[in-house]
C-alpha positions in Angstrom: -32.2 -47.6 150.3 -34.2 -44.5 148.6 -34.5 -46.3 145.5 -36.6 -49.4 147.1 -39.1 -46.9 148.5 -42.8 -47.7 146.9 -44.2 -44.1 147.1 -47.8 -45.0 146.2 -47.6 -47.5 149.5 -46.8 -44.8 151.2 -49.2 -42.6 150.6 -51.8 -45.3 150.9 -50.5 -46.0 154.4 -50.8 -42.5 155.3 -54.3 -42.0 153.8 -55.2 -45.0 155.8 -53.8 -43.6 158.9 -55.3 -40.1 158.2 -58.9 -42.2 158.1 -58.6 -43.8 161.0 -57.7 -40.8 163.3 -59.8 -38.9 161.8 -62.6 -40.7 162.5 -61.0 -41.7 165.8 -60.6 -38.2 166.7 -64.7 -37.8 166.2 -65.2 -39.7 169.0 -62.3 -38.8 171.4 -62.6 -34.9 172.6 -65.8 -35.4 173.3 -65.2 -38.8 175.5 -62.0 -36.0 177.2 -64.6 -33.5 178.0 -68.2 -34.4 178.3 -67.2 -36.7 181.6 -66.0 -33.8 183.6 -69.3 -32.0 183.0 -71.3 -35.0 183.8 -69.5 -35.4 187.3 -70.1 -31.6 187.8 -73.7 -32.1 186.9 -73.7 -35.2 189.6 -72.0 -33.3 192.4 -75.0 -30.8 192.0 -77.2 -33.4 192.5 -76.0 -35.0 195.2 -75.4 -31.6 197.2 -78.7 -30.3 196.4 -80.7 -34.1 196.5 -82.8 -32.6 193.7 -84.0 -35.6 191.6 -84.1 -33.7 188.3 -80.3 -33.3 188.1 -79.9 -36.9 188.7 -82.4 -37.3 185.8 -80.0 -34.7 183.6 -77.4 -36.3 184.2 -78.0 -40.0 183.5 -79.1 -38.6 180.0 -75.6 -37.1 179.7 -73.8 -40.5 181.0 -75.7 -42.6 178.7 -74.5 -40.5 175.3 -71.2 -40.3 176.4 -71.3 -44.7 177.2 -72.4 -44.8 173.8 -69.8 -42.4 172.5 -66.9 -44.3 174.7 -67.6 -47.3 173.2 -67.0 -46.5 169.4 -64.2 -44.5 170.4 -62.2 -47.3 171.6 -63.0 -49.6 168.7 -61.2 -46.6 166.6 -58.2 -46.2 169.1 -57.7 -50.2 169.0 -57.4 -50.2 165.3 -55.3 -47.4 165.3 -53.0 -48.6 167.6 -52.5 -51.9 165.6 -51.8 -49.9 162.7 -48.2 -48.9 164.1 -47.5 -52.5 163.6 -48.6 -53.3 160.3 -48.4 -50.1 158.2 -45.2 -48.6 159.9 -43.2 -51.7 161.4 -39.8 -49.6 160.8 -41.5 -46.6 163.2 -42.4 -49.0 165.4 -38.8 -50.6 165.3 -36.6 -47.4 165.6 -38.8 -45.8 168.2 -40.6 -48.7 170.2 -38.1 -48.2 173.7 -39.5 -44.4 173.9 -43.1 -45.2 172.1 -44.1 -48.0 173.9 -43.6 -47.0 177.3 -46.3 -44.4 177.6 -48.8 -46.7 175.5 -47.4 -49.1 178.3 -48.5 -46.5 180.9 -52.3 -45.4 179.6 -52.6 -49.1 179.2 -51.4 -50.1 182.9 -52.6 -47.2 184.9 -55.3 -45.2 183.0 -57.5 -47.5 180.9 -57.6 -50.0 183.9 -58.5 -47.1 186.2 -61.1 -46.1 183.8 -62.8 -49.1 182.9 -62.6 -50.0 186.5 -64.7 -47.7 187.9 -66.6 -47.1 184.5 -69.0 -50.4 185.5 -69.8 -49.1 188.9 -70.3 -45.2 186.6 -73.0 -47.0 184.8 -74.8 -49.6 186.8 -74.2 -49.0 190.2 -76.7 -46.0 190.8 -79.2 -48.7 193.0 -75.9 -50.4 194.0 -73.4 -49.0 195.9 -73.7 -45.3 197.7 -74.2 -41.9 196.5 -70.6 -40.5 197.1 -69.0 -43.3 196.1 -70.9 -43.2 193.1 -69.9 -39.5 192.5 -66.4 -41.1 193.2 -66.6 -43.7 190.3 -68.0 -40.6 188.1 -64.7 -38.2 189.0 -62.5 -41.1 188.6 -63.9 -42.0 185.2 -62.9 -38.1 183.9 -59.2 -38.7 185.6 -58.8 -41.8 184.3 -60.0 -40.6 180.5 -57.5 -37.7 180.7 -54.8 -39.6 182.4 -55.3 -41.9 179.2 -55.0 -38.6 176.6 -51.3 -37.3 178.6 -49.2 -40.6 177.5 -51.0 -40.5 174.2 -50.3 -36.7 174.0 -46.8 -37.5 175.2 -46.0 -39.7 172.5 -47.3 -37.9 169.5 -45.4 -34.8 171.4 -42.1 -36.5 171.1 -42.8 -37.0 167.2 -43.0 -33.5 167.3 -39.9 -32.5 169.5 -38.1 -35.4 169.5 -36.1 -34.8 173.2 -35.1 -37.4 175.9 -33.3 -39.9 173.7 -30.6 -40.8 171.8 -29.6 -43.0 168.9 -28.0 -46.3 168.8 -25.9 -46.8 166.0 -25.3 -50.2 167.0 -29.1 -50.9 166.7 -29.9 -48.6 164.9 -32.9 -47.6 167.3 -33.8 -44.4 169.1 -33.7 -45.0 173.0 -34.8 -43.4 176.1 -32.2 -41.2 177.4 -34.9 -39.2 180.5 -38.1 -40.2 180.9 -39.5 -36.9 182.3 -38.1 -34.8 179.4 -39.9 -36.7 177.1 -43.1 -36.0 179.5 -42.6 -32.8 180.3 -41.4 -31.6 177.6 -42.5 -28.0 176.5 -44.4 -29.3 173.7 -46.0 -32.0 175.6 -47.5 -29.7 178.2 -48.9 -27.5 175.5 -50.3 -30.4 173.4 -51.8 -32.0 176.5 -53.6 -28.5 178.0 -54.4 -27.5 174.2 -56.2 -30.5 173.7 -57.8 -31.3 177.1 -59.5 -27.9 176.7 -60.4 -27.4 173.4 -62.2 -30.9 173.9 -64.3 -29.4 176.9 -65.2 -26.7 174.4 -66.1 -29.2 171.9 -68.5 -31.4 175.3 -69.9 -28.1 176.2 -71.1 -27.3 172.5 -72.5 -30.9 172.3 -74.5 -30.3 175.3 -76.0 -27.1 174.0 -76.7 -27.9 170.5 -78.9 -31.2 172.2 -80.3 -29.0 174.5 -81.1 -26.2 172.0 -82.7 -28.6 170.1 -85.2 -29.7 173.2 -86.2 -26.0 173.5 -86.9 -25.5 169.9 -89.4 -28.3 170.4 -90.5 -27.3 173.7 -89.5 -30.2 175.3 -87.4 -31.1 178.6 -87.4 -27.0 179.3 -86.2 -26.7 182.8 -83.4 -30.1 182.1 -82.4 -27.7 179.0 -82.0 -24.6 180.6 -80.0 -26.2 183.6 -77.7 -27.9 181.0 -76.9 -25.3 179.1 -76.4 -23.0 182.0 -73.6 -25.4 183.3 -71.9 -26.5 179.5 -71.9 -22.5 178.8 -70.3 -21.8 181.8 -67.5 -24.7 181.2 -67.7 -23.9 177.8 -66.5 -20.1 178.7 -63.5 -21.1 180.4 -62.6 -23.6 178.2 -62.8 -21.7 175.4 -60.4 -18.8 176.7 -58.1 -21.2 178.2 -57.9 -23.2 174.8 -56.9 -19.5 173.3 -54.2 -19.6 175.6 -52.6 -23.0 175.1 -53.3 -22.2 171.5 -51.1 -19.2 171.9 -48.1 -21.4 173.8 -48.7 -24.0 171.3 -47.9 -21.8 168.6 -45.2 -20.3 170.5 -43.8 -24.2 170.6 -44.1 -24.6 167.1 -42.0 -21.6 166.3 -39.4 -22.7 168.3 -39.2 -26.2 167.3 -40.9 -26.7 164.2 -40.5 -23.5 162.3 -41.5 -24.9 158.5 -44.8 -25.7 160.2 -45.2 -22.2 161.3 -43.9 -20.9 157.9 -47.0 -23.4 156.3 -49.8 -22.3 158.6 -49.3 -18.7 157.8 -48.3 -19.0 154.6 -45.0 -17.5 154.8 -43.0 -17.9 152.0 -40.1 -15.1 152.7 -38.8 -14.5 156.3 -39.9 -11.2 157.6 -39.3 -8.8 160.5 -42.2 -7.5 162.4 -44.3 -10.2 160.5 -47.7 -9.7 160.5 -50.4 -12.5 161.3 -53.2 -13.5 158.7 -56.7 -12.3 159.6 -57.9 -13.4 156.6 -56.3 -14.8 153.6 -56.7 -16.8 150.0 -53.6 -18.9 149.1 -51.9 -19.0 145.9 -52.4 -22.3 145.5 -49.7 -22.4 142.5 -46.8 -20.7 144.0 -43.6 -22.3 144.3 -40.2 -22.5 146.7 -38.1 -20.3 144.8 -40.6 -18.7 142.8 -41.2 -14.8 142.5 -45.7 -15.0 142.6 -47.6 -13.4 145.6 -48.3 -16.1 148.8 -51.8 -14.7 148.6 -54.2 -13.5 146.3 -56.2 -12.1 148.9 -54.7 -11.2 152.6 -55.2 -8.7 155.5 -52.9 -8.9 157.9 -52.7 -7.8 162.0 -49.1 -6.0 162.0 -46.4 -7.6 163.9 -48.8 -10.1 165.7 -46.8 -13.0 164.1 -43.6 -12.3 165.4 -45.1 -11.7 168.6 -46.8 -15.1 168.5 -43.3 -16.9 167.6 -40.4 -15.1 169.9 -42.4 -12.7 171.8 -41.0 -9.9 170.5 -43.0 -7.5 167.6 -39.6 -6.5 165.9 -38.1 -10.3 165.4 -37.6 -12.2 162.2 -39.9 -15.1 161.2 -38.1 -17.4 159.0 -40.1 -18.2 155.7 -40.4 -21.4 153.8 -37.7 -20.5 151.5 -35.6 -19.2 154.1 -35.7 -22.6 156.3 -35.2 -24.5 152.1 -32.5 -22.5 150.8 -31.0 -20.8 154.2 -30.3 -17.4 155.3 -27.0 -16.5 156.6 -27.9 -13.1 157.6 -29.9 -15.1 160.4 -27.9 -18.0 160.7 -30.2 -20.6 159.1 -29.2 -23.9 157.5 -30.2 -24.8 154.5 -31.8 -27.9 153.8 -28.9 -28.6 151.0 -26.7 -28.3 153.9 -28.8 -30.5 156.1 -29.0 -32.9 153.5 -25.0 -33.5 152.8 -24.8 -33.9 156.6 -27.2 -36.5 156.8 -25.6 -38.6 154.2 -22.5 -38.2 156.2 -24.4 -39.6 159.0 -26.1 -42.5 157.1 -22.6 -42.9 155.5 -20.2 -43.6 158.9 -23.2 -45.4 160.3 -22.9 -48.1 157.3 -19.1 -48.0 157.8 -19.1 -48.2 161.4 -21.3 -51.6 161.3 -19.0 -52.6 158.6 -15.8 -52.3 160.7 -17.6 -53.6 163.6 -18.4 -56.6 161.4 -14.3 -56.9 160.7 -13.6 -56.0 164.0 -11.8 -53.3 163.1 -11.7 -51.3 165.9 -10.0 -48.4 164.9 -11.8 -47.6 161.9 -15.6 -48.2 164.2 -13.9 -45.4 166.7 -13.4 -43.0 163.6 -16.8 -43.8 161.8 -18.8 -43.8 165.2 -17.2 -40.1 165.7 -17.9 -38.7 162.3 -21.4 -40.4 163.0 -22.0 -38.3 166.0 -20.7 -35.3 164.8 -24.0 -35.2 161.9 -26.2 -37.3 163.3 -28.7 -34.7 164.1 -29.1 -34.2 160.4 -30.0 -38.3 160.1 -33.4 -38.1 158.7 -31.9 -35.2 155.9 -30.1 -38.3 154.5 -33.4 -40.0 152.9 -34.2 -36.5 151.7 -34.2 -36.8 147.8 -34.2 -32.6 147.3 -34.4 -29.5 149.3 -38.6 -28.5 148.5 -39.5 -32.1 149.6 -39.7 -30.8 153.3 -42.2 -28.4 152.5 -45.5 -29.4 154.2 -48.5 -29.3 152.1 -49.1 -25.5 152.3 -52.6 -24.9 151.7 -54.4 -27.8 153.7 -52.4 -26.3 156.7 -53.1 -22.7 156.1 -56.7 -23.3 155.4 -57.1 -25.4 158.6 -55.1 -23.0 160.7 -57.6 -20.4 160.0 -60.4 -22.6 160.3 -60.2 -24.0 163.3 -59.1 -20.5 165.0 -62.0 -18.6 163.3 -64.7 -21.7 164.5 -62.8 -21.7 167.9 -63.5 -18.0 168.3 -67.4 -18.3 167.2 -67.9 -21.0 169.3 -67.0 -19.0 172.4 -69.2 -16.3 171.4 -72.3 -19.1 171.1 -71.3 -20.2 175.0 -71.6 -16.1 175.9 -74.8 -15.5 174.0 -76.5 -19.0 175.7 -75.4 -17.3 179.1 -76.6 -13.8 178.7 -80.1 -15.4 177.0 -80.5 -17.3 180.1 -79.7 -14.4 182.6 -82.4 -12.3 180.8 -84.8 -15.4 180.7 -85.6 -15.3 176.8 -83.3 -18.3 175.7 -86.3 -20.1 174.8 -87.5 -17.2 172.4 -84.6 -16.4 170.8 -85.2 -18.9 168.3 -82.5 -17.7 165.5 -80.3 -18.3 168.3 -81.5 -21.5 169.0 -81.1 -22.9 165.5 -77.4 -21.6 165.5 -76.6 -23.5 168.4 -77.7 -26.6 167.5 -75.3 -26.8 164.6 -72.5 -25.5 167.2 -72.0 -29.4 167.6 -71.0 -29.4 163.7 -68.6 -26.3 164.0 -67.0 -27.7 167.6 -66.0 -31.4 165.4 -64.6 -29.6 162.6 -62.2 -27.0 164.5 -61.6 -29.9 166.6 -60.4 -32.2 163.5 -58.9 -29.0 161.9 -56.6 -29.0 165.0 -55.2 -32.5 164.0 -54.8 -31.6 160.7 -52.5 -28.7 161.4 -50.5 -30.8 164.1 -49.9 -33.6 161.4 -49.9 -32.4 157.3 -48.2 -29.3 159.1 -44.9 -32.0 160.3 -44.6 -34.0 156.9 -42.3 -35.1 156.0 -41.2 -36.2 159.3 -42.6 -39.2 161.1 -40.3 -37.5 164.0 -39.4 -34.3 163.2 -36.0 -34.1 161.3 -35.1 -37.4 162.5 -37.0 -39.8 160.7 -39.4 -39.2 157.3 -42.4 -40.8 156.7 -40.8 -43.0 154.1 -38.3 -44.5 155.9 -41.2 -45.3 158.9 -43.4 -47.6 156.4 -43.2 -51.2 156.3 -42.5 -53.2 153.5 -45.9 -54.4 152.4 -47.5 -54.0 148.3 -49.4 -51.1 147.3 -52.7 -53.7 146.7 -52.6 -54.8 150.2 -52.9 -51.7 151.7 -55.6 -50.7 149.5 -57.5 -53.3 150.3 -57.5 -52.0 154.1 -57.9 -48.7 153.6 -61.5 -49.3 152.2 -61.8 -52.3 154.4 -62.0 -49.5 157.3 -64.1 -47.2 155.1 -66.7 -49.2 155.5 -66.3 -50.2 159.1 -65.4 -46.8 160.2 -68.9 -45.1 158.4 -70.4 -48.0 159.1 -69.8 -47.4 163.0 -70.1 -43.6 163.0 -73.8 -44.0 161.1 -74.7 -46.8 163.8 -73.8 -44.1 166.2 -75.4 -41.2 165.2 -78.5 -43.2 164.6 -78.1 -44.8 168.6 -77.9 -40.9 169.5 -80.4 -39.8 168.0 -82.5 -42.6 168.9 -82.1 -41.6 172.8 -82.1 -37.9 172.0 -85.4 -38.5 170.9 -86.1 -40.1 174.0 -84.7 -37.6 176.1 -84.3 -37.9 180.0 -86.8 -40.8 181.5 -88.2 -40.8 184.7 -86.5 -43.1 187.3 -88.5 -46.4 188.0 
């Protein structure tokens, strides 16, 4: 079954997935987060009747239609991509998969697009609260649409709620709730729901920043920013937070990833957390170089961050390959004899079933059971293959903490310049904030890239590699699509950015 494996499809495959969330992930946090600031800025207006903050936020509704509506082309694509480019994925895993695409379908997206019409073009049409109504329904509905996404990509993650079929060889629904509730769920969901209100707030300042600097639109600016900063604030610690239980997650359930993102190559006790850091982009599992070539280090913070406790031991990378019996950790070797055993019984248990040999189904299905936790270490062709790619997820770690971090401090300096009255002379400040946009999409993708180069192998995590999920299709073929959505993808994201800027330049009109 290894043997038949076309590698260079599979990377292709991946690449092309990687493309398409990545530039579907452009689009998305800011659809998550700009809408409950645009219903905030509404309920202003319709408590205070003050025309200008109607005006505000009609220019706010009309970037975030535009936004919407190239998001959804990306989310389509990517959706269909399950199908063609991983039909075994979508085979083993469609019972628990499915049903909460089943859900956002059913319940959010036709709550959202419902009331998104009335959003849009029912200002002259229908009554001020119940357009407010349509506007707060449009955020739930956006958000209820990110939880059964979240939930899904979750499971990948932690894989709970389900067992697995031997007789079809598919993994099925055991609970609903634990798959939705799950620990890792909740922390993906609140991690991601408020680091994209960071990323809406930062959007709304750099644009407004930019009127200032060109003296334009000064008092809708001001009033703008004064809102975004203040969402942007609580958003901002509150994505620290999740970040932190997130992390704490990880640690528990997915410690190589932990092991990659800080670069730790040998377990320690009272590990310390990288500040700052250069990886040794040639070291090895195994090997005796340095991790770093350049590191400074906040004592004990990373075994805090992973068991809450300062004095525990953070398993390394080679401690989690080659085990460590003094803490009672498996080695992959292990791991990998135990999932042959499992793939093993499974082929002689359909065989027997196939004789109708009872007895020897009975004995295969209970030798099955007894390893089939380690299933996915069966395809696993050596020990250092389920090393994540070390480097890309160090490097985004750090980045998207370190941007996270200066982006809060941008929302705190916008507040304090317009408490004093001199944002529109600070003209340094100005210019930085306008690029905040820039800083708030890249921590934002750097996020993804750390939840999903941090899990390879794993389609779902120690289950089922990303080798086994593919679907049997030539290398050429997938080629050919990959650049096929190149083109479509920039070709969208440049008609975009050319519409925005296009009614940036514009800026609010007068009602006629």
């Amino acid at each position: 079954m290894i043997e038949n494996i076309n590698l260079d499809m599979v990377n292709w495959a991946r690449a092309q997935f990687a493309l398409t969330i990545i530039y579907h992930w452009i689009f998305v946090p800011l659809t998550l987060g700009i809408t409950w600031i645009i219903a905030f800025y509404e309920t202003i207006y319709i408590k205070t009747g003050n025309e200008e903050w109607k005006r505000l936020t009609k220019f706010w509704m009309k970037l975030f239609g535009i936004n919407f509506a190239i998001g959804v082309a990306t989310g389509i694509i990517m959706e269909f991509e399950f199908g063609t480019n991983w039909s075994n994925y979508s085979w083993m895993v469609g019972d628990i998969f499915g049903a909460p695409l089943a859900i956002e379908g059913m319940i959010a997206f036709f709550m959202e697009s419902t009331f998104f019409a009335v959003m849009f073009f029912g200002w002259d049409r229908v009554s001020k609260r119940f357009h407010l109504l349509s506007t707060w329904a449009v955020a739930i509905g956006s958000n209820i649409s990110a939880i059964w996404i979240l939930v899904a990509n979750a499971w990948m993650q932690h894989p709970v709620g389900q067992q697995f079929n031997p007789d079809t060889a598919r993994f099925e629904m055991t609970n609903f709730w634990d798959i939705a509730l799950s620990p890792v769920a909740v922390s993906k969901f609140t991690h991601v729901t408020s680091s994209s209100m960071l990323l809406a707030s930062l959007f709304i300042i750099s644009i407004s920043s930019w009127f200032m600097l060109k003296g334009r639109h000064i008092l809708m600016a001001k009033r703008s920013i004064m809102v975004a900063a203040v969402f942007g604030i609580i958003a901002g610690t509150f994505t620290a937070y999740t970040g932190d239980k997130s992390a704490f997650e990880v640690a528990q359930n997915q410690p190589m990833k932990l092991a990659a993102f800080e670069g730790l190559w040998d377990g320690e006790t009272n590990a310390g957390l990288i500040a700052m850091g250069v990886i040794n982009s040639n070291k090895k599992p195994g090997d005796n170089q340095d991790a770093f070539l350049i590191e400074a280090k906040i004592p004990g913070a990373l075994s805090f961050l992973a068991n809450r406790n300062f004095n525990s031991f953070v398993p390394g990378i080679n401690d989690l390959i080659y085990g460590n019996q003094a803490h009672n950790i498996i080695g992959t070797d292990e791991k990998m004899r135990r999932g042959k055993i499992a793939l093993n019984e499974l082929k002689n248990y359909k065989n027997a079933k196939k004789a109708n040999n009872q007895l020897a189904a009975k004995t295969s299905l209970g030798l099955f059971n007894q390893h089939k936790d380690f299933l996915g270490y069966g395809f696993i062709e050596k020990p250092e293959d389920i090393v994540p790619p070390v480097s890309i997820t160090f490097y985004a770690f750090h980045i998207m903490v370190m941007l996270s971090t200066m982006l809060l401090i941008i929302c705190a300096g916008c507040l304090f310049f317009l408490f004093k009255d001199t944002l529109h002379k600070q003209k340094w400040f100005l210019l930085v904030s306008t690029t905040s946009i820039f800083m708030a999409l890249l921590a934002s993708e750097a996020g993804w890239v750390v939840a999903e180069v941090g899990r390879q192998p794993w389609a779902i995590q120690d289950l089922l590699p990303v080798s086994i999920a593919r679907t049997n299709l030539s290398t050429g073929t997938v080629q050919t699509t990959f650049f096929m959505f190149l083109i479509l993808f920039t070709a969208l994201l440049i008609a975009e950015i050319k519409i925005m800027l296009k009614q940036i330049s514009i800026g609010p009109e007068e009602d006629k």
